[in-house]
Backbone as JSON, one array per atom type, in Angstrom:
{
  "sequence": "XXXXXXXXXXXXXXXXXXXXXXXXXXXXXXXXXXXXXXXXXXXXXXXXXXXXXXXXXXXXXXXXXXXXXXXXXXXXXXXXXXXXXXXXXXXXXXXXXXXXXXXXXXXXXXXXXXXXXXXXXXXXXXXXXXXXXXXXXXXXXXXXXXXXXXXXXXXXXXXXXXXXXXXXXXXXXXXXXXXXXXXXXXXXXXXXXXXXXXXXXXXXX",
  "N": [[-15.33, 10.52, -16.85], [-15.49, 9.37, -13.91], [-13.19, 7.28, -11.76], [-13.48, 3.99, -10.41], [-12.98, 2.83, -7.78], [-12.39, -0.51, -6.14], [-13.07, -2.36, -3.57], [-12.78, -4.06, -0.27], [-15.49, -3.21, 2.32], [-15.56, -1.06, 4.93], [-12.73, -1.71, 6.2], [-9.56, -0.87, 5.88], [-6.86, -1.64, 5.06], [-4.99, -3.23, 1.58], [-6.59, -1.85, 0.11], [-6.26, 0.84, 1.06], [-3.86, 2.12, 0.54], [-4.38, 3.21, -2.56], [-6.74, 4.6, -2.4], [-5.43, 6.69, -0.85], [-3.93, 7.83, -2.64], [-5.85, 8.69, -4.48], [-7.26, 10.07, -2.73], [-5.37, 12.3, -2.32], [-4.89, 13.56, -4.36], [-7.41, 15.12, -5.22], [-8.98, 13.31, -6.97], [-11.84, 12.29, -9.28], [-13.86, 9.7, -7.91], [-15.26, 6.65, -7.24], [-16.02, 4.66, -4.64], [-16.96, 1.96, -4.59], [-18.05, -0.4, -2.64], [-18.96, 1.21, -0.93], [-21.14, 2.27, -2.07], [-24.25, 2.77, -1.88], [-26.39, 0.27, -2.84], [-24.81, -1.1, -4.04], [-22.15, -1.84, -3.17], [-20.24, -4.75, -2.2], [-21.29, -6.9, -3.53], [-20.86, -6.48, -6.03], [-18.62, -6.39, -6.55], [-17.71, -8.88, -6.35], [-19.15, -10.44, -7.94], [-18.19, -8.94, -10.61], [-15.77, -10.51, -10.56], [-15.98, -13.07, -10.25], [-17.14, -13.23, -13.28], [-17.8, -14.67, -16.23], [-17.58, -13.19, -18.72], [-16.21, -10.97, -19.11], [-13.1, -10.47, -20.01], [-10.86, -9.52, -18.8], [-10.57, -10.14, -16.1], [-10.04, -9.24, -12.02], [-7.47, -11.13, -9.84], [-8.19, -10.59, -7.15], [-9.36, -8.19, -5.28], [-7.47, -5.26, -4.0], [-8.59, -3.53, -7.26], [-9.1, -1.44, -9.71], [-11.59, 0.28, -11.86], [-11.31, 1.93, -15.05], [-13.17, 3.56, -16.9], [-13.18, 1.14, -19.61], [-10.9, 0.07, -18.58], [-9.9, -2.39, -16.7], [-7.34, -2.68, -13.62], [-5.61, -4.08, -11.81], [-3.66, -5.06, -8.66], [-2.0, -3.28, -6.13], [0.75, -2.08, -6.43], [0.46, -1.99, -9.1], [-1.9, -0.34, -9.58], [-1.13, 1.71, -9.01], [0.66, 2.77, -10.15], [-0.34, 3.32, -12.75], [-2.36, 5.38, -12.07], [-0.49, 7.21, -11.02], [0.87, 8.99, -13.39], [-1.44, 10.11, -13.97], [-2.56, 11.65, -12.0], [-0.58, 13.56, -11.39], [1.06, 12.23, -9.43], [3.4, 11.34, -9.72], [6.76, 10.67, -10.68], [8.25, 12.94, -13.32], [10.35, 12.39, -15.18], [11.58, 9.09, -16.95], [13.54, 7.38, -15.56], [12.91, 7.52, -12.96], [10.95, 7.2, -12.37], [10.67, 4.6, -12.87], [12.26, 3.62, -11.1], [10.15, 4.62, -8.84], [8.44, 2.69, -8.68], [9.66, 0.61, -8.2], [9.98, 1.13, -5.41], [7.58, 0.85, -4.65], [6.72, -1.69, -4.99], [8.81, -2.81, -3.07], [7.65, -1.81, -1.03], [4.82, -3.27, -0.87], [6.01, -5.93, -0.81], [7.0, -5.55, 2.06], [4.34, -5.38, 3.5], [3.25, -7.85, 3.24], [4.38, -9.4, 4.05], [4.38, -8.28, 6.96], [1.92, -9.03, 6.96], [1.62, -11.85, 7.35], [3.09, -12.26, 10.07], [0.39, -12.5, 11.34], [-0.34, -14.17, 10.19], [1.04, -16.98, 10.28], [0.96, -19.6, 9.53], [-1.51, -20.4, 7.21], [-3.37, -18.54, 5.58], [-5.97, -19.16, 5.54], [-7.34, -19.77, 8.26], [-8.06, -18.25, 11.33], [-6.36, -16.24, 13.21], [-6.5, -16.75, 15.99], [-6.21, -19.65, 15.81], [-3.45, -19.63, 15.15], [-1.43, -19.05, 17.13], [0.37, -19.22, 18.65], [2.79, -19.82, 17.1], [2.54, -17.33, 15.66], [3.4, -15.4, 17.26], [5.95, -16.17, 17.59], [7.12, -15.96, 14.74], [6.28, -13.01, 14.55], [8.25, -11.8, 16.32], [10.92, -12.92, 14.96], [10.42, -11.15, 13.22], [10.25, -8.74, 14.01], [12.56, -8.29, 15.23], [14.42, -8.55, 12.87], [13.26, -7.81, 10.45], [11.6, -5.72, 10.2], [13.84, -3.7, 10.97], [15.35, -3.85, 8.86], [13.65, -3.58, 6.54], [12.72, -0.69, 7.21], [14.99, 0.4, 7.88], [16.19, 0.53, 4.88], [14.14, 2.1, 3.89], [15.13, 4.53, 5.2], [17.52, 5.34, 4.35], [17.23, 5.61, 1.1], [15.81, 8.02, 1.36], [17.97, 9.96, 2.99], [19.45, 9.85, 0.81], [18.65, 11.03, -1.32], [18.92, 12.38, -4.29], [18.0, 15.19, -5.14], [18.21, 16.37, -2.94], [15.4, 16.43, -1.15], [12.65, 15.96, 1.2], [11.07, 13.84, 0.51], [10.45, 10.93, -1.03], [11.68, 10.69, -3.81], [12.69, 12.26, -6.13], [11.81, 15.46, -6.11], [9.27, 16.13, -5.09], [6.25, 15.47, -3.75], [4.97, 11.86, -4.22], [3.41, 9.09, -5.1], [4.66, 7.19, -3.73], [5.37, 8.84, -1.67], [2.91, 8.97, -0.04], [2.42, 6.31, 0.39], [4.51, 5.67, 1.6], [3.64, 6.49, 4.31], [1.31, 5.57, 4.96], [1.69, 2.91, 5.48], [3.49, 3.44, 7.93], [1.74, 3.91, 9.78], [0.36, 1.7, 9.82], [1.91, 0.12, 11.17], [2.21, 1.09, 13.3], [0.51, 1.36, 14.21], [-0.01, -1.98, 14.57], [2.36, -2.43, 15.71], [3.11, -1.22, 17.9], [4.83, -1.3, 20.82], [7.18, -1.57, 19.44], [7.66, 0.16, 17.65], [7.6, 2.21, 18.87], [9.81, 3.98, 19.82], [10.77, 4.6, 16.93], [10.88, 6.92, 15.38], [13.6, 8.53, 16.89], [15.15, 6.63, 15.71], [15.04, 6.19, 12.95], [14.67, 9.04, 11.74], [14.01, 10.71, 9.64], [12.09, 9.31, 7.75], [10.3, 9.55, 9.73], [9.85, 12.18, 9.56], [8.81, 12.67, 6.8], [6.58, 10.87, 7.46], [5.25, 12.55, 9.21]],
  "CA": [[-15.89, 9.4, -16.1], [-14.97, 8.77, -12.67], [-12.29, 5.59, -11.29], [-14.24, 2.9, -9.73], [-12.44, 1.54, -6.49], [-13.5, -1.91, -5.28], [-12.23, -3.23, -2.3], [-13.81, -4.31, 0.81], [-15.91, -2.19, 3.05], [-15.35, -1.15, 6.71], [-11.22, -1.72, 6.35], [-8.43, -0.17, 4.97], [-5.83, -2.95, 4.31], [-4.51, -2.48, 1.02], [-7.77, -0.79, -0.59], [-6.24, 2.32, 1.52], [-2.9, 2.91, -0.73], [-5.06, 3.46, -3.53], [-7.53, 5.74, -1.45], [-4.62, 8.02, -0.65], [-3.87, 8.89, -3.73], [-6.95, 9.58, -5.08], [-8.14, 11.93, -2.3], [-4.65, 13.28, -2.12], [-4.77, 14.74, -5.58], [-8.45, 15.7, -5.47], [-9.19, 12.74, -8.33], [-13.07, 12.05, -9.26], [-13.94, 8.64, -7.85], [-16.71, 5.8, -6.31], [-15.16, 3.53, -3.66], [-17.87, 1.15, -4.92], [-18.5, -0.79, -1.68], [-19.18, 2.17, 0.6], [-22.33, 3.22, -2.28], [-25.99, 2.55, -1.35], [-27.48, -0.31, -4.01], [-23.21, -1.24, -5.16], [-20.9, -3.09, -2.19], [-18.99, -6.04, -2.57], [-21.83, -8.06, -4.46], [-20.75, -5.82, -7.42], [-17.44, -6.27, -7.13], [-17.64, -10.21, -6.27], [-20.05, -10.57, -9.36], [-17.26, -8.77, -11.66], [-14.3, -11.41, -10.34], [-16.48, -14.18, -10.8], [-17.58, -13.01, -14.22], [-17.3, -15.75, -17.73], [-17.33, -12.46, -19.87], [-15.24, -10.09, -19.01], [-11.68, -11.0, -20.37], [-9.55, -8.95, -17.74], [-11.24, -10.65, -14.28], [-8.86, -9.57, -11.14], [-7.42, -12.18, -8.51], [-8.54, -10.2, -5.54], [-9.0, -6.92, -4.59], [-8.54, -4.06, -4.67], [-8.51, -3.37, -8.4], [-9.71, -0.35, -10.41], [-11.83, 0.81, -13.49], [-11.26, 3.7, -15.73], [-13.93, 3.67, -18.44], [-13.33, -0.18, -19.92], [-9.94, -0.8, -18.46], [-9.61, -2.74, -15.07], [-6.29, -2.37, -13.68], [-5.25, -4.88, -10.15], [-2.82, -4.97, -7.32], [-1.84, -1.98, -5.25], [2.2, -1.3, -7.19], [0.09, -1.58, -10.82], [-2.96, 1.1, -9.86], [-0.63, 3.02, -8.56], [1.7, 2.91, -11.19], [-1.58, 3.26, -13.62], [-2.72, 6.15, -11.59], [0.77, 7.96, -10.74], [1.36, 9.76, -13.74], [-2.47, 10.82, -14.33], [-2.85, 12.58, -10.64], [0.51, 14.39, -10.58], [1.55, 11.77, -8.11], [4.8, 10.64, -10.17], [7.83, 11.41, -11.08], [8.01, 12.58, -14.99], [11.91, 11.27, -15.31], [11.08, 7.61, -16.47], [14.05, 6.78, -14.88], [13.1, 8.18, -11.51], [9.58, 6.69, -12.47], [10.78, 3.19, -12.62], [12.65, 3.66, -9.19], [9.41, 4.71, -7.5], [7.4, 1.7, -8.87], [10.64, -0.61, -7.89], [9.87, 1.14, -4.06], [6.41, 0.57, -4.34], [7.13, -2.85, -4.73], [9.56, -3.22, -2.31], [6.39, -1.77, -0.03], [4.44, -4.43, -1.22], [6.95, -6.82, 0.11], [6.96, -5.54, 3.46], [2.93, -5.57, 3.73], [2.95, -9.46, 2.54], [5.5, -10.25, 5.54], [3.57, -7.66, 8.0], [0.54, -9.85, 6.91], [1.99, -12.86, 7.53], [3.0, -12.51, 10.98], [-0.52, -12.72, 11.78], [-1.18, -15.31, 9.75], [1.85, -17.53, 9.74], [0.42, -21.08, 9.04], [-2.26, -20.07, 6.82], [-4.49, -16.98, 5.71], [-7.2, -19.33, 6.09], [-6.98, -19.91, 9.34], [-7.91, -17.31, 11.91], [-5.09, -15.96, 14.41], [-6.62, -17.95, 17.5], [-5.69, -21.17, 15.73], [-1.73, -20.05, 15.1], [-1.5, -18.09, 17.41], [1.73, -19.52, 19.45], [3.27, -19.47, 15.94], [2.41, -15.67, 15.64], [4.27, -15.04, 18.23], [7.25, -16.75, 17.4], [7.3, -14.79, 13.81], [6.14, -11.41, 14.99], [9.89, -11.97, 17.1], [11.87, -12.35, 14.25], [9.95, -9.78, 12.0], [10.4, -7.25, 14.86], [13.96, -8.33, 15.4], [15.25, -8.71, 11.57], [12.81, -7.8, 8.72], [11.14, -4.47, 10.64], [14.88, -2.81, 10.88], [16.14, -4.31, 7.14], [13.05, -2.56, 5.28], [12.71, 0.68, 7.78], [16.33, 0.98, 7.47], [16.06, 0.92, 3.28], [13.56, 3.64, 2.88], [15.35, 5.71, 5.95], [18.53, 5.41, 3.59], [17.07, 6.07, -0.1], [14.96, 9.39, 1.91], [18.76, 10.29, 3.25], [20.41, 9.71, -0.43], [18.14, 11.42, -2.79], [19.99, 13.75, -4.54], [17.29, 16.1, -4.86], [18.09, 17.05, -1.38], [14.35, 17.21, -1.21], [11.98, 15.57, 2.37], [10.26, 12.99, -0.32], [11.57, 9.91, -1.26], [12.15, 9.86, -5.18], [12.32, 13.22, -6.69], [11.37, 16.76, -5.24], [8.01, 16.65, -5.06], [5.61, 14.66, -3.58], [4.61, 10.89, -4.98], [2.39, 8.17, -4.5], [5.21, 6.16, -2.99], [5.35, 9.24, -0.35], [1.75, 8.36, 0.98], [2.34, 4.48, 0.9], [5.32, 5.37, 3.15], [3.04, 7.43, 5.17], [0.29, 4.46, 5.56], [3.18, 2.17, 5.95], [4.34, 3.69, 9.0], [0.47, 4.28, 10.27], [-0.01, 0.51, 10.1], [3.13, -0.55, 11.74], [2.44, 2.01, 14.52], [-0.92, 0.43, 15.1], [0.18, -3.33, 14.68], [3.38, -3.01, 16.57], [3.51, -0.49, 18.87], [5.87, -1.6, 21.33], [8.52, -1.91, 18.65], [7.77, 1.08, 17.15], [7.42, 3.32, 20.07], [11.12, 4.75, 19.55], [11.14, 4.83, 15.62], [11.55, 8.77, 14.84], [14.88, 8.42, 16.75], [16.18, 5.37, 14.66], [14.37, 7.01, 10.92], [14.03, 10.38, 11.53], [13.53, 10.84, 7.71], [10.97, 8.69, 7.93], [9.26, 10.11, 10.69], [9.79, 13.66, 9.26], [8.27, 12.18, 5.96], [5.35, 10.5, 7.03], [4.37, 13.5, 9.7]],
  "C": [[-15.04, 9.17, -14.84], [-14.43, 7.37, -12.24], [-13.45, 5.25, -10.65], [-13.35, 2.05, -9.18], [-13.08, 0.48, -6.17], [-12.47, -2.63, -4.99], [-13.3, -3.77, -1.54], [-14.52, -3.19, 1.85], [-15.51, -2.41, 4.17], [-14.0, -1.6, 6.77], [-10.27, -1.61, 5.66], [-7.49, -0.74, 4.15], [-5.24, -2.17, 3.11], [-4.93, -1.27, -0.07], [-6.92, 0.88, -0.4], [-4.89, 2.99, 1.08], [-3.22, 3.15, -1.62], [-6.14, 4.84, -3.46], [-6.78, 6.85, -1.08], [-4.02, 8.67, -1.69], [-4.63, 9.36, -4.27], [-7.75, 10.78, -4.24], [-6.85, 12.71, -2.03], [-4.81, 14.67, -3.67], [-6.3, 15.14, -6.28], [-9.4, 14.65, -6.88], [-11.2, 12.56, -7.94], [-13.22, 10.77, -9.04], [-14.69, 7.89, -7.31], [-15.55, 5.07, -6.02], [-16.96, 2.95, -3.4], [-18.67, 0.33, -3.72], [-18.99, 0.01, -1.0], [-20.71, 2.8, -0.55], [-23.07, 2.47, -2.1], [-26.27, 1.83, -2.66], [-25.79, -0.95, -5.23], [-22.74, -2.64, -4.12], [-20.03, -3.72, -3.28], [-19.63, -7.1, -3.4], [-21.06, -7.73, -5.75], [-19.66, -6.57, -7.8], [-16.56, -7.87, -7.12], [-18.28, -10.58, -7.72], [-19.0, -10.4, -10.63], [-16.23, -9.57, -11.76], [-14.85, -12.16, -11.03], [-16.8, -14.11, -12.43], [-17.37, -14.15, -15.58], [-17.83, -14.81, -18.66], [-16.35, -11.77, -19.83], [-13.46, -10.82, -18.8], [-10.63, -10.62, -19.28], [-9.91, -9.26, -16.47], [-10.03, -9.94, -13.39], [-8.74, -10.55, -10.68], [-8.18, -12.03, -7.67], [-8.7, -8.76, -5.77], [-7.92, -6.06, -4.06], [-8.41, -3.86, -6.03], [-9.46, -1.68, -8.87], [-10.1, -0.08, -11.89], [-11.6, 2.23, -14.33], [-11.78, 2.89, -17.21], [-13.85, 1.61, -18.41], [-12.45, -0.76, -19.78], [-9.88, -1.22, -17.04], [-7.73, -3.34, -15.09], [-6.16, -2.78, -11.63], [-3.93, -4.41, -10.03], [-2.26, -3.53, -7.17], [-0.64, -1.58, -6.39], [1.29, -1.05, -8.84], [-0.83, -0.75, -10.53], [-1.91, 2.24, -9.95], [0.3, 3.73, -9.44], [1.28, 3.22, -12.4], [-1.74, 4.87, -13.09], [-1.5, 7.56, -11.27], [0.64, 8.93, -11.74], [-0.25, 10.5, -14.51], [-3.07, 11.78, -13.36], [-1.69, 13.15, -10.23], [1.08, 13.94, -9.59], [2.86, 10.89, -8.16], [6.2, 11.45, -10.91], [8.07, 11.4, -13.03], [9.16, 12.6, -15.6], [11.31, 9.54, -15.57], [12.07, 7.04, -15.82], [13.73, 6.78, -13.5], [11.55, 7.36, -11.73], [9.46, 5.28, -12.1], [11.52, 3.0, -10.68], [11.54, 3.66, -8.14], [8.03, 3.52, -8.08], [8.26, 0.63, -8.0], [10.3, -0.29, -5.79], [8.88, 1.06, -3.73], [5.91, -1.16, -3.96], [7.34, -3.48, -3.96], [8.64, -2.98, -0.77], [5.39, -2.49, -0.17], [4.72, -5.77, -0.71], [6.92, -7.12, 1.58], [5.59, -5.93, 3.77], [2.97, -6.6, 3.82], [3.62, -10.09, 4.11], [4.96, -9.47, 6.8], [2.36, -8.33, 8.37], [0.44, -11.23, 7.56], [2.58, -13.42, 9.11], [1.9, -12.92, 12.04], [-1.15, -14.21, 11.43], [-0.05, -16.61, 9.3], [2.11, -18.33, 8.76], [-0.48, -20.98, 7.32], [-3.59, -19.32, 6.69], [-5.54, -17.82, 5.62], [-7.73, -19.86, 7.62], [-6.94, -19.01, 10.27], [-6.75, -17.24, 13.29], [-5.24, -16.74, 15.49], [-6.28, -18.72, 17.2], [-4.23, -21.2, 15.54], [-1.21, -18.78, 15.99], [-0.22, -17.95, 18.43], [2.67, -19.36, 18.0], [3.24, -17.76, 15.28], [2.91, -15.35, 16.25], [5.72, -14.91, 17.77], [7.56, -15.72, 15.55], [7.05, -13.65, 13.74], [7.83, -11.47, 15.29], [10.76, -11.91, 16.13], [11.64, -11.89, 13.16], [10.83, -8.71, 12.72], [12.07, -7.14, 14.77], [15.01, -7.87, 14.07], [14.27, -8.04, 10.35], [12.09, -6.25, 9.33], [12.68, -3.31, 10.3], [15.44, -2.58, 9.46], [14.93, -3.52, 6.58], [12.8, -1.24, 5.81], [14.0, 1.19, 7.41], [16.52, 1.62, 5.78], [15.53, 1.73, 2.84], [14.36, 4.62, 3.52], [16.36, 6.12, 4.96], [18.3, 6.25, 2.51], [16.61, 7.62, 0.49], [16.6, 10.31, 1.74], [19.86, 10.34, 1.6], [19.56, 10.56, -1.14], [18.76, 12.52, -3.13], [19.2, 15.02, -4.83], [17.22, 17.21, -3.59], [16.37, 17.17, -0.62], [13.41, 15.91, 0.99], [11.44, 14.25, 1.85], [10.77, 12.06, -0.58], [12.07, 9.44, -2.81], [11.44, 11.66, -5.45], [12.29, 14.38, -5.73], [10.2, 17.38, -4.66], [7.16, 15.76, -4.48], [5.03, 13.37, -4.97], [3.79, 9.48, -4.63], [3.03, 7.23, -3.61], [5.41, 6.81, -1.52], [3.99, 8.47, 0.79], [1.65, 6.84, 0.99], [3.48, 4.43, 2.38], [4.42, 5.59, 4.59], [2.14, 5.97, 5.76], [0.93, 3.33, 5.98], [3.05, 2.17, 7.6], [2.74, 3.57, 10.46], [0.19, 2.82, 10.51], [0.9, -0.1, 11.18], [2.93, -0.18, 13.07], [0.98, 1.32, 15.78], [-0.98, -1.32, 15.21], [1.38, -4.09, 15.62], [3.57, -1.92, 17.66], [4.48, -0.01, 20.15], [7.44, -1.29, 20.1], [8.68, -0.53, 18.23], [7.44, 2.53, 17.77], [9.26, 4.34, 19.93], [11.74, 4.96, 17.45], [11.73, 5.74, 14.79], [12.76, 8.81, 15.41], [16.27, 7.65, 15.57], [15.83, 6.03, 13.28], [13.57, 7.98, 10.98], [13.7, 10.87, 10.04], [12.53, 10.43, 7.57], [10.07, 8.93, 8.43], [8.54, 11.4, 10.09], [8.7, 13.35, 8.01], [6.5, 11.92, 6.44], [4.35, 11.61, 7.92], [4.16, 14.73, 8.94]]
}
């Protein structure tokens, strides 16, 4: 039986760390919104639901068969060691959930520059306040979590290009979309990056 993605249609957000692992490792799957006679009613209908015992919060979440399985670090961490996309050390396993996490983290505070005040609240209304926290994202919290993966990349004792292990892992392509978001949300800032985390760079190209 094929996973059942459900996110939102028409944007990537965090639907699209979930999406990269499943078409990296060739997995069988519906990205439920994007089928003809499915969308987002489906997958609004299943939140809302007064049967189904396991409801998500939000999106994106995933089914396999009769288990639904939310937020981006738990699919992935669900999904990791069934698509060859984890490390099969559980110690080295728990490390790359703890950096999935810690990419999790950054997203929430990447998110948040946009939306300082409140995510209900579109950007035109805080939008002098967006400013003012973009400034000391860019300044302080952009260098402190770029710096932390450039590091762990530069430590792994594997010697290997990847960041946990020798082999490729699902936390590689979160770095990868990571860096893809950052590049398109900050551009200025991140116009000299491959000098400062060449590891990083090397990684996510």
């Amino acid at each position: 039986m094929a996973y059942e993605l459900y996110y939102w249609d028409g944007i990537q957000g965090r639907g699209e760390f979930v999406r990269l692992a499943l078409e990296d490792s060739g997995a069988d799957y519906v990205d439920v919104a994007r089928q003809p006679g499915r969308g987002t009613d489906e997958m609004m209908t299943l939140m809302r639901s007064a049967s189904e015992p396991h409801i998500p919060f939000a999106p994106p979440f995933l089914k396999d068969g009769d288990r639904i399985v939310s937020h981006v670090a738990n699919i992935l961490l669900y999904l990791g060691p069934r698509l060859g996309l984890a490390p099969k050390d559980e110690r080295l396993g728990w490390f790359a959930h703890g950096l999935e996490l810690t990419i999790t983290d950054f997203v929430a505070e990447v998110h948040d520059t946009h939306h300082p005040i409140a995510t209900t609240k579109y950007f035109e209304e805080q939008k002098e306040e967006a400013k003012a926290r973009t400034a000391e994202f860019i300044r302080h919290r952009l260098p402190k979590f770029l710096g932390y993966f450039e590091r762990v990349l530069n430590q792994n004792p594997e010697g290997s290009d990847h960041i946990v292990g020798g082999a490729v892992s699902y936390v590689d392509l979160s770095l990868f979309q990571l860096v893809e978001g950052l590049r398109y949300a900050f551009p200025k800032a991140m116009r000299d990056y491959a000098d400062r985390y060449p590891a990083l760079a090397a990684l996510h190209d």
